[in-house]
C-alpha angles and dihedrals in degrees: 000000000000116000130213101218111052116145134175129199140185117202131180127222129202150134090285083062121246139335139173117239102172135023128175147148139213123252122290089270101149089190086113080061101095098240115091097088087051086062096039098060092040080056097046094048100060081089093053099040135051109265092259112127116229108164090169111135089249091055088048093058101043086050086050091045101047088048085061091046097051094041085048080066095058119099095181121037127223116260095243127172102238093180088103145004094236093059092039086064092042089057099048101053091043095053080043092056076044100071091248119148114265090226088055094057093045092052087051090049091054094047095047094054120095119253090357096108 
């Protein structure tokens, strides 16, 4: 999803040898990063956990690991809009404010997310 370094680039061959015509490069979207779903399951677990904030490695991966486990309990994901990450955030917390299972909304997370199946 999204992706922060995409480039394109046009380049021109001929007998002279190569050269670039055209270079560019997409928006300062940082969804391509990693760690959206980091964010996503620390945000998630604020309704599993007490509201401390514990951002130590160990924490992290229990959290991580907790938010597999829980989206491994769904058997019908959660229809979110995996285009952005903006708008995936968007989703979640509106199917949460929805009454929806949080398990639900991890498992479609997971569904709607690229090479993640």
């Amino acid at each position: 999803m999204g992706g922060q370094d995409t480039a394109l680039f046009q380049i021109h061959h001929d007998s002279k040898g190569w050269e670039l015509e055209y270079f560019n490069t997409n928006g300062p979207c940082a969804s391509g990063t990693g760690s959206f779903i980091d964010q996503q399951a620390q945000r998630l677990a604020t309704s599993i956990y007490s509201s401390e904030k514990d951002s130590s490695s160990n924490q992290i991966d229990r959290i991580l690991a907790d938010f597999i486990t829980l989206g491994l309990q769904s058997a019908k994901p959660a229809n979110v809009a995996c285009r952005c990450t903006v708008f995936t955030k968007s989703d979640m917390i509106h199917l949460q404010n929805k009454g929806e299972r949080l398990q639900d909304i991890i498992y479609g997370l997971h569904v709607g997310m690229p090479g993640t199946t």
